[in-house]
Structures are given as structure tokens and as C-alpha cells.
C-alpha positions in Angstrom: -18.1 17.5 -46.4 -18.4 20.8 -44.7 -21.2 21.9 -42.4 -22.2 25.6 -43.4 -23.3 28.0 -40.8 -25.4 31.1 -41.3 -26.9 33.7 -39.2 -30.4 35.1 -39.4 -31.0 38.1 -36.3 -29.3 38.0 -33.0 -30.3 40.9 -30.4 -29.3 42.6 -27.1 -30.7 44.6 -25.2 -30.6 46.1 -21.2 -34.0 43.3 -21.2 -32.7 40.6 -22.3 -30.7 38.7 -25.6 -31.1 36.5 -28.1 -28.7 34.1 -29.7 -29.3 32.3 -33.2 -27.2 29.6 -35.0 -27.9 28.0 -38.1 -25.9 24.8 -39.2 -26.1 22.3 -42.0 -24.7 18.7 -41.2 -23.8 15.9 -43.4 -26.1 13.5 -41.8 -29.8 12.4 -42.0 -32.5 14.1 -39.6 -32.8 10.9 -37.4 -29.0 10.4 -36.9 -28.8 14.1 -35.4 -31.6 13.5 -33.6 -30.5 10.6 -31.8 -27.1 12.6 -30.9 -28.6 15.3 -29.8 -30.4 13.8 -27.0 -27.1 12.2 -26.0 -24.8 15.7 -24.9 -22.0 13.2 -23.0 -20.9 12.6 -27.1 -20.7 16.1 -28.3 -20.9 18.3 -25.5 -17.5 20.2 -24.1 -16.0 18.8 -20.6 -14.5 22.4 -20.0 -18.3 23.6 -20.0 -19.7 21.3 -17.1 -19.6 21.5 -13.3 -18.1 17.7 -13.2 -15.4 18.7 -15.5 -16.7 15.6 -17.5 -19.4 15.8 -20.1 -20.1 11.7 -19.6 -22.1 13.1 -16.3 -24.9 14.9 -19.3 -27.7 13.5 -19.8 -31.3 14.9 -21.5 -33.8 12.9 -20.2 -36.5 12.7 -23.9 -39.5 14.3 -22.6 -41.9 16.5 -21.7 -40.7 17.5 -18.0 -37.2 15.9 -18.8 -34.0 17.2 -17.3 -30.8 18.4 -18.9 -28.7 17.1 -16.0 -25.5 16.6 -14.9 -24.1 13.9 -11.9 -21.2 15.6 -10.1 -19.0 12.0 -8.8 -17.5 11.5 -5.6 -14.0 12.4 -6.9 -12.3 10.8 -3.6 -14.2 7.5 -4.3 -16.0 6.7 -7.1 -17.9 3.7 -6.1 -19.6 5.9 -3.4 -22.9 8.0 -4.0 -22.9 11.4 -5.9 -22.0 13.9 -4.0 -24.5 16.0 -6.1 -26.5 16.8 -9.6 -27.3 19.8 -11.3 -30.5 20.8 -13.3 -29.1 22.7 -16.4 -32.6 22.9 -18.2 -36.0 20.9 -18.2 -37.5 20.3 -21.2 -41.1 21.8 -22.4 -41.7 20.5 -25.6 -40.4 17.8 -27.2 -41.2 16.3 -31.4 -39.4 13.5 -32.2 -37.4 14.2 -34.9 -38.0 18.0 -35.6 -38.0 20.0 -32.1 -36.6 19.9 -28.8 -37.3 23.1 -26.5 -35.8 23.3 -23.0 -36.3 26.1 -20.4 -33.4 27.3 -18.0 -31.0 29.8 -16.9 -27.3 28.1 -18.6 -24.4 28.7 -16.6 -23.6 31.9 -14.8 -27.2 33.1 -15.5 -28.5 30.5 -13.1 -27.3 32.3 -10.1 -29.0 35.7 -11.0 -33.4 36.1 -11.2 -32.9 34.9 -15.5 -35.0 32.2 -17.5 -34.0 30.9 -20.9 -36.0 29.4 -23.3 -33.4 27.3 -25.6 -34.9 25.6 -29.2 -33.1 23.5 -31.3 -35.5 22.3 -35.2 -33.7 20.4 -37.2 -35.1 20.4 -41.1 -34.1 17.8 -43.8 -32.4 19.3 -46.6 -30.3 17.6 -50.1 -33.5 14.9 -50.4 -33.0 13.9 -46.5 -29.0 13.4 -46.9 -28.5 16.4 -44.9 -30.0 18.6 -41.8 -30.3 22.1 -40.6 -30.0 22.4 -36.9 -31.4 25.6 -35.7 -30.9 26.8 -32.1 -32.2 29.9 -30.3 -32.1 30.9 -27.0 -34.4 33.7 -25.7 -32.7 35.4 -22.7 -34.6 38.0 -19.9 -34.5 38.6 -16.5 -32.9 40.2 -13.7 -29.1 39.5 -13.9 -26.5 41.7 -12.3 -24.1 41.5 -15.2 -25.0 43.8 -17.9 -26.4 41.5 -20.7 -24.4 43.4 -23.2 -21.9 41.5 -21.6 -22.7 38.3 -20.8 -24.8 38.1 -24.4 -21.4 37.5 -26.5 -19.9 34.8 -23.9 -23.2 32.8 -24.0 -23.1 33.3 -28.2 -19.7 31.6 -28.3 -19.7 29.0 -25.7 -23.4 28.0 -27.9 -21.8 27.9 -30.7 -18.9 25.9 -30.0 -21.3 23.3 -28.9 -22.8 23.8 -32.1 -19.6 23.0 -33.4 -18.8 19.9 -31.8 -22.3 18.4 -32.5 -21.7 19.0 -36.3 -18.2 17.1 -35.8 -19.4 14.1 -34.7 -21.9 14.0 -37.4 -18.8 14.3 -39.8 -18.8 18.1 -40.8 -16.6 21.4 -40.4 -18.3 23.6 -39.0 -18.1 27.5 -40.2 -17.4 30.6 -38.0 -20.7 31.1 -36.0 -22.3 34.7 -36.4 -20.8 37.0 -33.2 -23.1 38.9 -31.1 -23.3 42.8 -32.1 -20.1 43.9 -30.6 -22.0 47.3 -29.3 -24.3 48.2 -27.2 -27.9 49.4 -26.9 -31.3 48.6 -27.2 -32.8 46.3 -29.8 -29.3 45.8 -31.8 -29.7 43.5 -34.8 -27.6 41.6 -37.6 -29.0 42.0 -41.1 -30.9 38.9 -41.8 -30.1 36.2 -44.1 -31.9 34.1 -46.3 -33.1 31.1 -44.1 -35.3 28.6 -45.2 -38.3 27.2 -43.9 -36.3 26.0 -40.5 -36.7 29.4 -38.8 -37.8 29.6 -35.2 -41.7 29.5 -34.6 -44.0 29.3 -31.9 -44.5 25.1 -31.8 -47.7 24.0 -32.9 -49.9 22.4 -30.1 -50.3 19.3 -32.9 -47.3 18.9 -35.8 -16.4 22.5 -7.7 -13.9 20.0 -7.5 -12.5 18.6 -10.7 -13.6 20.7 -12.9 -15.0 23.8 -14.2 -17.9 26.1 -12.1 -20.2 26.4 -14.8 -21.8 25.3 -17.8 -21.2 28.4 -20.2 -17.3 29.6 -19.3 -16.2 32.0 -17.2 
């Protein structure tokens, strides 16, 4: 079975960016769940510090760190040499949200904050989920976001990809970033059901690459 992929509005501007996947996945809400709070099965080595996505972990709650171990290459059996905080998490709904705050990547060397949120959504009488993920983008950052908006895009959505592998689908070509520039560019929207992004409801380096999102 095929995981389909669909894009609603994705937007750039000299503020700030947004990027916006939409996936469907052959598997039931609870089983994605339960692999997206492990990213050492789906996430991509080349897009860690370690240079080995075993070091991930999300740590399930409120406060929570998206973390990464970097090992003592020259021996193993001896302490870390270090960790890194990719993104902390500030809400957390078992099995329909998870929203993390943090600069990914490159961005956390610059004066940026993120706000990434994944929903995932039952669909086909439970056999299937949507997975939505957005992540709000704004700050100070000395790269032009027009540029560093389509990098962010892809390297999301190939993790996007992976995660709908191991749940045993295909995943389609993810929506690109407007290839232009300028202020408040949009894609024209698409039909998505009820899983778009809303404000949550209060009650409902050696070894391996430099950086989380790519070079």
C-alpha cells in the first residue's frame, strides 16, 4: 500500500517560514504513535551530529528532550563526550499531538526558534493515519530564509518519508517550498481534512555529519 502525501500552504517570507507535510500511512494511530516517539528507527543517520540516528531519543513529555548522545568514538566504553538538545517538547496528547520547540540544524546557531507539530488523525475506520507536521520558523538568522526555507522542507520531508516506510508505505513526492522569493508566498491549498494544524486545546564533529538538517 502506498502512503499519499498532499500539501495544504507552505510560506516564506524575509520573517520567517513555514513548512507543511501531509502523509497517509498504512498503519493504525497507535502503531505511528509508538514510532514516532522512537526517531533512532526512522530517523536519517546523515542528518545527526553522531552520524548515527541510534543516539535519538524523544524523551514523552511535557519538558522532554529531542536528544542526541554524541559516543566517544576512540572508546566506546568510556563517557559521552557530549549531547545535543535538538528540541524540547511543549505539549504532548497521547495518541493525537506531539509539539516540540527548537531551532533544527543550522538554525540553532543563529537568534531562530521553531515550533514543530506533528497530529496524526485515524482515517479508513482506524486502518490508516494522517500524520501532519508543521514547523513555524522566525527569528534572526543570517542566511536569508528564502534560502534556508527549501533545505529545511526537504530534509523534513525525507524524514517524513522514512517514518512512513517503516510503517509499510511509499511515500509520495512531498510539496517543495515556493521556489521564489518575497513576502507572504503561498501554495494554493488543498482539500485537507479535519487533521489541519490548530492551536491545541488546553483539554482534548567526528564521525559524522555537523548538523541535524544537511548542509
Amino acid at each position: 500500500m502506498s502512503a499519499s502525501a498532499e500539501a495544504k500552504v507552505a510560506t516564506v517570507s524575509s520573517n520567517g517560514f513555514v513548512v507543511r507535510h501531509l502523509v497517509e500511512v498504512p498503519a493504525a494511530v497507535e502503531e505511528t504513535w509508538t514510532l514516532l516517539l522512537k526517531p533512532a528507527e526512522w530517523w536519517d543517520a546523515d542528518h545527526t551530529w553522531s552520524g548515527d540516528a541510534a543516539n535519538l531519543s524523544i524523551d514523552g513529555r511535557a519538558g522532554g528532550c529531542f536528544c542526541e548522545i554524541l559516543p566517544n568514538t576512540a572508546s566506546p566504553k568510556a563517557a559521552a563526550r557530549g549531547s545535543v538538545e535538538h528540541m524540547r517538547v511543549i505539549y504532548i496528547e497521547r495518541p493525537r499531538a506531539l509539539r516540540m520547540s527548537g531551532a533544527l540544524g543550522p538554525l540553532q546557531a543563529d537568534a531562530v526558534n521553531g515550533t514543530l507539530t506533528i497530529q496524526l488523525n485515524p482515517v479508513n475506520d482506524g486502518k490508516s493515519t494522517q500524520v501532519l507536521l508543521e514547523y513555524v520558523v522566525g527569528g534572526y538568522a543570517r542566511t536569508p530564509y528564502e534560502k534556508l526555507a527549501p533545505a529545511v522542507d526537504g530534509v523534513l520531508g525525507e524524514q517524513l518519508q522514512h517514518l512512513a516506510a517503516k510503517l509499510g508505505g511509499a511515500f509520495a513526492a512531498a510539496f517543495p517550498m515556493p521556489a521564489s522569493s518575497g513576502d507572504a508566498e503561498t501554495r494554493p491549498e488543498t482539500k485537507v481534512p479535519d487533521a489541519d494544524i490548530l492551536p491545541l486545546p488546553e483539554n482534548p564533529p567526528e564521525g559524522g555529519k555537523s548538523e541535524i538538517i544537511g548542509r
